[in-house]
C-alpha positions as CSV (number, residue, x, y, z in Angstrom):
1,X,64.8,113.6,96.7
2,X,65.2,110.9,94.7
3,X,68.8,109.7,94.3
4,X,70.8,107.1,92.3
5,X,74.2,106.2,93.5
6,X,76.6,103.5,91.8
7,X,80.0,102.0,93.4
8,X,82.3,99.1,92.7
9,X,82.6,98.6,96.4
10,X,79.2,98.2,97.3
11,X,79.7,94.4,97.0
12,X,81.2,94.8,100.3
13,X,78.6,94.2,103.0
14,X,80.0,96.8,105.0
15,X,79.4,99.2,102.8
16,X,75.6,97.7,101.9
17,X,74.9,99.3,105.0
18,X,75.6,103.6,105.1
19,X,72.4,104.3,103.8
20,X,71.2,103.5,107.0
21,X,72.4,106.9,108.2
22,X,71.2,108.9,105.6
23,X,69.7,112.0,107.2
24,X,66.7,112.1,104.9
25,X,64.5,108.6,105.4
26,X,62.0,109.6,103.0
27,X,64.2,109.9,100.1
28,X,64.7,107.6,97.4
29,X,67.2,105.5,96.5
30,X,68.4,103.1,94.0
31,X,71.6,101.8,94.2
32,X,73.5,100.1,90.9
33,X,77.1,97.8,91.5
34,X,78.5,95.1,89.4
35,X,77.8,91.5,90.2
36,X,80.5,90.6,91.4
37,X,83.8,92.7,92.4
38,X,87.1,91.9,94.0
39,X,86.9,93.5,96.9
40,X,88.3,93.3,101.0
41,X,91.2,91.0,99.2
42,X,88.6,88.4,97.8
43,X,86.0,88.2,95.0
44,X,82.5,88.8,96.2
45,X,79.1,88.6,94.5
46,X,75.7,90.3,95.1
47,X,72.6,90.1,93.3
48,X,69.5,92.6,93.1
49,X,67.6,93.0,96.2
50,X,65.4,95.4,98.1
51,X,67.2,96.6,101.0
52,X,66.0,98.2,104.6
53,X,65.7,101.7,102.9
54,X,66.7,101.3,99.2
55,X,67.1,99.6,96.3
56,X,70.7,97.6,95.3
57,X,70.4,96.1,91.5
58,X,73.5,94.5,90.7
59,X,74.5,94.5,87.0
60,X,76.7,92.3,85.0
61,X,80.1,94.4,83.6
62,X,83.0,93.5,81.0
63,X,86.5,93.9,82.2
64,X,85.9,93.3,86.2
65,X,88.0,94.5,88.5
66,X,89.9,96.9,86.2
67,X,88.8,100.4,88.0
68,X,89.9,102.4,84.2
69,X,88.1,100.2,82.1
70,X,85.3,98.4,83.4
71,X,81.7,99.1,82.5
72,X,78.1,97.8,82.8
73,X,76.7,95.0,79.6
74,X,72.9,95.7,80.2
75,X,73.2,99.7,78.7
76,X,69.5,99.1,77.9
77,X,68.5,98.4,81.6
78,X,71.1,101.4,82.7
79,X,69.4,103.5,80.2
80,X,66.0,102.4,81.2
81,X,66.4,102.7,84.8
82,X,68.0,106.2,84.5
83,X,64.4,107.1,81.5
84,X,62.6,105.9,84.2
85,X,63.9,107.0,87.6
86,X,64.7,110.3,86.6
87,X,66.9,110.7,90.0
88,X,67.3,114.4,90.9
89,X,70.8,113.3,92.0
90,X,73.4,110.7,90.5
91,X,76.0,110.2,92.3
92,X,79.1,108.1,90.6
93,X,81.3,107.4,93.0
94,X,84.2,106.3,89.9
95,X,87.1,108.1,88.7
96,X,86.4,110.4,86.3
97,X,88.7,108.9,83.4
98,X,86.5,105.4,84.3
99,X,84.7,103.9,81.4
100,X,81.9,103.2,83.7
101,X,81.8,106.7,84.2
102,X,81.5,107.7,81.0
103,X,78.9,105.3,80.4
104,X,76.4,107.0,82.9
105,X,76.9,110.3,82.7
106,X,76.1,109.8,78.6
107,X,73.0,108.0,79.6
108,X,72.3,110.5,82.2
109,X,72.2,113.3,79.4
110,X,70.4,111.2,76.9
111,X,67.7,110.2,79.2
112,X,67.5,112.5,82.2
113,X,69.1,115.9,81.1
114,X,67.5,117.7,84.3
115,X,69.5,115.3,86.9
116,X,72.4,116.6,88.7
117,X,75.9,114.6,88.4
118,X,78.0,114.0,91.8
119,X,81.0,112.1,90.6
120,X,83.4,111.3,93.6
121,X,87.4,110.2,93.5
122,X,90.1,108.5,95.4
123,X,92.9,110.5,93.2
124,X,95.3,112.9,94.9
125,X,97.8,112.5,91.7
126,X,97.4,114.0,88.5
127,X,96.2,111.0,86.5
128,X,98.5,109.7,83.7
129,X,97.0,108.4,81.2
130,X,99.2,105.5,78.6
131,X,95.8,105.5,75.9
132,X,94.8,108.9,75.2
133,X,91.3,107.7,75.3
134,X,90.6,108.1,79.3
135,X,92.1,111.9,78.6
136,X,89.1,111.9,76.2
137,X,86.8,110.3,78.9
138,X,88.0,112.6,81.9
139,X,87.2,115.7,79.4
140,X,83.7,114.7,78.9
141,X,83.1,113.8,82.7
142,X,84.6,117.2,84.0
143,X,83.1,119.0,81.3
144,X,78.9,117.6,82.2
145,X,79.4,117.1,86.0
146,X,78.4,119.3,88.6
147,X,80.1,118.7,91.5
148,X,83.1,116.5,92.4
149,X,83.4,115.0,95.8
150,X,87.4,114.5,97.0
151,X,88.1,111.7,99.0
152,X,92.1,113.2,100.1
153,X,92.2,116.7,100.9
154,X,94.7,117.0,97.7
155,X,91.9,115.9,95.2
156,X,90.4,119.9,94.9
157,X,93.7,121.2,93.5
158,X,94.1,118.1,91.2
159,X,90.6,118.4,89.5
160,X,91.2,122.5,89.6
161,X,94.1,121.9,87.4
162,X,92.6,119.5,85.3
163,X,90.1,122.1,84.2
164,X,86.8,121.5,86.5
165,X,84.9,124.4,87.2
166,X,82.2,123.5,88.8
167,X,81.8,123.0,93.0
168,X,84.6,120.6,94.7
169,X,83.9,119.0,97.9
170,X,86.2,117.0,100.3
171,X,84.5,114.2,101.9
172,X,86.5,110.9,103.8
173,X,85.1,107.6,103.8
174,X,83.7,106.1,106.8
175,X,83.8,102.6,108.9
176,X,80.1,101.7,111.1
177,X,80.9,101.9,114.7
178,X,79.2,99.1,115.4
179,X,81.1,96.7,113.7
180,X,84.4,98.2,114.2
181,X,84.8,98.2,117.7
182,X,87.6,96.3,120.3
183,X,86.1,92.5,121.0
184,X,87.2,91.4,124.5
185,X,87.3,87.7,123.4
186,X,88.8,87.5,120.1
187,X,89.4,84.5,117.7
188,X,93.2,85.8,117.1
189,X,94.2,86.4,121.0
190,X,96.8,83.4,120.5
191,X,98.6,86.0,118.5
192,X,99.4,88.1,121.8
193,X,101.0,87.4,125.2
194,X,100.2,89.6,127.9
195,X,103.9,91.3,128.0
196,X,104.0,91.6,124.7
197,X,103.7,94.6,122.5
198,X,102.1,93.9,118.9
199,X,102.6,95.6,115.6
200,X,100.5,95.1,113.2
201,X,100.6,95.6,109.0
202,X,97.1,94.8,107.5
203,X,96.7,95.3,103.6
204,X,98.6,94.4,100.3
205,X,102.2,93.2,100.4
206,X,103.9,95.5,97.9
207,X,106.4,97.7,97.8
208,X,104.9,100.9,97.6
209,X,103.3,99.6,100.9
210,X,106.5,100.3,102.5
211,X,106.5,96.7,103.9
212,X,110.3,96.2,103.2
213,X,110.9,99.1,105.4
214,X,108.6,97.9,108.4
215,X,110.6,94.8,108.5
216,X,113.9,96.5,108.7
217,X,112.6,98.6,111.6
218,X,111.3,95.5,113.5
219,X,115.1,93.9,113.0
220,X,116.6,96.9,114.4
221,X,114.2,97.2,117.0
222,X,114.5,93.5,118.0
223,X,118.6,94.7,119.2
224,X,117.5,96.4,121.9
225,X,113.8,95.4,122.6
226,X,112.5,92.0,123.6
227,X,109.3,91.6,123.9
228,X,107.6,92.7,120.5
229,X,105.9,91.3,117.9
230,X,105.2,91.5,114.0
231,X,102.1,90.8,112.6
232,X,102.0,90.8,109.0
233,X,98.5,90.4,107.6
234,X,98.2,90.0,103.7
235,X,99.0,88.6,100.3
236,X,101.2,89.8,97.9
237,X,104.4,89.5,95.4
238,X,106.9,90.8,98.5
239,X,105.5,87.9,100.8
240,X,108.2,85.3,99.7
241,X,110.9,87.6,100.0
242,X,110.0,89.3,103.6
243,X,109.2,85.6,104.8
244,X,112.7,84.5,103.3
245,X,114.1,87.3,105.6
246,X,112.8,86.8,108.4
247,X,114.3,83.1,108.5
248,X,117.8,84.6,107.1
249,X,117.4,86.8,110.4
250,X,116.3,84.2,112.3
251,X,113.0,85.8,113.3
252,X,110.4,83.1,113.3
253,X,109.5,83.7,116.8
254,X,109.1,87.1,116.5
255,X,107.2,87.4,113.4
256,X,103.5,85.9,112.1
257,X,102.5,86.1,108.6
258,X,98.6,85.6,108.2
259,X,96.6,85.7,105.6
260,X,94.0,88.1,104.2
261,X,91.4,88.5,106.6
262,X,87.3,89.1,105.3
263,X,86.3,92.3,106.5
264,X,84.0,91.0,109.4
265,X,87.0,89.6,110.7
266,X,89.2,92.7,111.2
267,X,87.8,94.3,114.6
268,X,88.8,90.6,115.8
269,X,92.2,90.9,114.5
270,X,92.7,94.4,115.8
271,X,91.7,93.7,119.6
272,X,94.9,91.7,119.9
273,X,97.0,94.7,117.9
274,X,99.1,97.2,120.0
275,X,100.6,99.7,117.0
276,X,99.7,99.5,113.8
277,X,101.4,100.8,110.8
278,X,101.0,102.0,107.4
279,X,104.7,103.2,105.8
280,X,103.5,103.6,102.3
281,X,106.6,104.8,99.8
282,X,104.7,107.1,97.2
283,X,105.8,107.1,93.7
284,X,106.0,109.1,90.6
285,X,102.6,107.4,89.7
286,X,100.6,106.8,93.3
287,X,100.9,108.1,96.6
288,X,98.3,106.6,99.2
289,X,95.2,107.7,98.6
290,X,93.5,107.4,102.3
291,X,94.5,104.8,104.1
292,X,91.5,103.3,105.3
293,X,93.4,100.4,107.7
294,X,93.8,103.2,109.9
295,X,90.3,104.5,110.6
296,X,89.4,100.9,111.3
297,X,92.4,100.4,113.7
298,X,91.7,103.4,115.5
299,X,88.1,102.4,116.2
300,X,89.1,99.0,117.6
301,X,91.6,101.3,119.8
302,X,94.7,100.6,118.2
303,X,97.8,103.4,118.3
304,X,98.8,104.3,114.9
305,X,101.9,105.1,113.1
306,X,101.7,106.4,109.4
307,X,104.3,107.5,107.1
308,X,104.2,111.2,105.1
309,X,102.4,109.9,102.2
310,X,99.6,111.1,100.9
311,X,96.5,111.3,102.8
312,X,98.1,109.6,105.8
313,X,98.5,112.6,107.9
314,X,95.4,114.4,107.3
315,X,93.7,110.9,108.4
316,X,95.9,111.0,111.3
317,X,96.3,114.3,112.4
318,X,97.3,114.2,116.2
319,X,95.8,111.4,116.7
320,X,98.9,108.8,115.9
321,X,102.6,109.9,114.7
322,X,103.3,110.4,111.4
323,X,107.1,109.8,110.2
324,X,109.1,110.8,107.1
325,X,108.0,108.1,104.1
326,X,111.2,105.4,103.7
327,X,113.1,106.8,106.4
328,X,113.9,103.8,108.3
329,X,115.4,105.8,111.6
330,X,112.3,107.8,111.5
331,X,110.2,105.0,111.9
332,X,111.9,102.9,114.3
333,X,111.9,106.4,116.4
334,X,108.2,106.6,116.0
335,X,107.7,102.7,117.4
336,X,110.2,102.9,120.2
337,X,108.4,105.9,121.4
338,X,105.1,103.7,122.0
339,X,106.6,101.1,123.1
340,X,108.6,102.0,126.0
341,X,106.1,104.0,127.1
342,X,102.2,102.5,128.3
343,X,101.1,105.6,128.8
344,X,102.2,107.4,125.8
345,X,100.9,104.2,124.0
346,X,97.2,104.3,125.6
347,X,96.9,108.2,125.2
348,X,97.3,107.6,121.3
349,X,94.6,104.9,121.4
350,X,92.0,107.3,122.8
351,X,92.9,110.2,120.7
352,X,92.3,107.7,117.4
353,X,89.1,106.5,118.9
354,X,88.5,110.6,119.7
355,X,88.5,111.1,116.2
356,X,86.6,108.5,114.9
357,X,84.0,109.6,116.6
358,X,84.4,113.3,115.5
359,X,85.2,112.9,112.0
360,X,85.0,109.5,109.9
361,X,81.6,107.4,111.2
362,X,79.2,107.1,108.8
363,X,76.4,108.9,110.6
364,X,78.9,112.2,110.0
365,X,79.5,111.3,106.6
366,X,76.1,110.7,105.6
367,X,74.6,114.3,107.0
368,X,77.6,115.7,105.2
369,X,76.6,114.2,102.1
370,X,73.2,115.1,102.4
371,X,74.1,118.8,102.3
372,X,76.3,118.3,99.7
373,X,73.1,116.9,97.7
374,X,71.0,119.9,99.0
375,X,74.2,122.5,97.6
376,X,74.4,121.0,94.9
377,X,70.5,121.1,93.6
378,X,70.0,124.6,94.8
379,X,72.9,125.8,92.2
């Protein structure tokens, strides 16, 4: 099978590396990303190279970063790579309304009309458009694609509506359980003493993160409970006013702020984390769309707490609690049950590292995809 697969995020390292548990060694694949990319909270670059089992060409693009509009300059080497390659799969894992999108599938059907198009998609929200040109985009990427693969479990009924008919798959992303894994001597353990109990927020500090209400749950925790802690890992436009605060409150002793961390870094940062937790707010125009903080915590064997949106409790399932998105009470419920009880605490560590290893490594990710592939050519 020959196979060519294009992502944004492959300028992550991290994610240089999941074809190394694709089921099939023998088949072949070419792998296409832009140059650079801002991506793990700084900007990254790659350049073209032969990897262990495939081939990564990095291509320049015009409007970077912008996941709508951004697209590759170099059409002629696209369209000559997709003349010549003649993949029996493409695989485009951007949003169907994407510009970049657009671009490959046309090429695809000018220069390869036999190969089959996978597009996959982070959306669980019916996509509002303000230029009615990605409506026109999205049309012509439902309308030549044969298969979508849905990230959240809500994607199938959002592409349904948006008039896809052909095959809809559900497929999470995944973490390598090599790399995320608890260290027993990490480079952050000055964050923790032994009696206390660390909470931890990794990710963007916004407001639809929820991160206002996390703070308000630690201050009211803080009246009856002693010794805890607030990590707060990020950048952000809320930073200034949850570190203004925390000194109002008087706090500083209580609460760190860090900044972002590279990605090689996290499994560090969780092996000194207790709870960690993601209380996303949605909105009329994004709920969260996966959450993946909270695969990677769980690996390192971190308890985790999630609010209702989104894809948050179908990542979490039993494995962590889940509490009602912006309730405050709910929340500070949810911590105060893991932290006056160790063992409640430790059984929700092992049932997140349970389910890592039964759902979301990339060794079960991979197999699933190959089928997927396989399902796909046979229709």
């Amino acid at each position: 099978m020959k196979i060519l697969f294009t992502w944004h995020s492959i300028v992550e390292k991290e994610y240089q590396n999941i074809f190394d548990y694709f089921i099939n060694k023998n088949d072949e694949i070419t792998v296409v990303c832009p140059g650079c990319w801002f991506e793990g909270g700084r900007l990254q670059k790659v350049s073209s190279r032969e990897m262990r089992n495939y081939r990564l060409i990095a291509l320049s693009t015009l409007f970077t970063n912008k996941i709508k509009r951004f697209f590759y300059i170099n059409v002629f080497r696209l369209a000559k790579l997709i003349k010549n390659h003649k993949p029996d799969i493409i695989h485009i894992f951007e949003e169907p309304y994407s510009l970049a999108c657009f671009e490959i599938i046309l090429l695809t059907r000018l220069f390869s009309p036999g190969s089959k198009i996978v597009v996959q998609s982070f959306e669980n929200i019916k996509p509002a458009h303000r230029l009615f040109i990605f409506d026109k985009l999205q049309k012509y990427v439902l309308k030549r694609s044969n298969a979508i693969i849905a990230v959240p479990e809500e994607g199938n009924n959002i592409w349904r509506k948006a008039g896809f008919e052909g095959s809809i798959y559900q497929l999470p992303v995944g973490i390598n359980r090599n790399t995320f894994k608890k260290i027993n001597t990490p480079e952050y353990r000055y964050l923790k003493k032994p009696e206390e109990i660390t909470i931890f927020y990794v990710g963007r500090l916004v407001e639809e993160k929820g991160i206002n209400l996390l703070l308000l749950a630690f201050l009211d925790l803080l009246k009856t409970e002693e010794k805890i802690k607030l990590v707060l890992v990020g950048s952000g436009p809320q930073k200034e006013y949850l570190q203004k605060l925390s000194e109002k409150a008087k706090i500083q002793n209580s609460i760190v702020f860090l900044a972002p961390v590279v990605n090689a870094k996290i499994p560090e940062l969780f092996s000194v984390a207790d709870i960690l937790v993601l209380p996303s707010v949605s909105t009329k125009i994004w709920k969260e769309q996966f959450g993946r903080v909270l695969i990677e915590a769980m690996a390192c064997g971190v308890a985790v707490v999630g609010s209702s949106s989104g894809e948050i409790p179908n990542v979490i399932d039993k494995a962590g609690i889940i509490f009602k998105e912006g309730d405050e009470k709910d929340l500070v419920s949810a911590l105060r049950i893991l932290i006056n009880s160790p063992e409640t605490l430790n059984q929700y560590k092992k049932m997140g590292l349970q389910r890592i290893v039964e759902k979301y490594t990339w060794d079960i990710i991979m197999r699933d995809l190959s089928e997927i592939y396989n399902m796909v050519l046979k229709k």
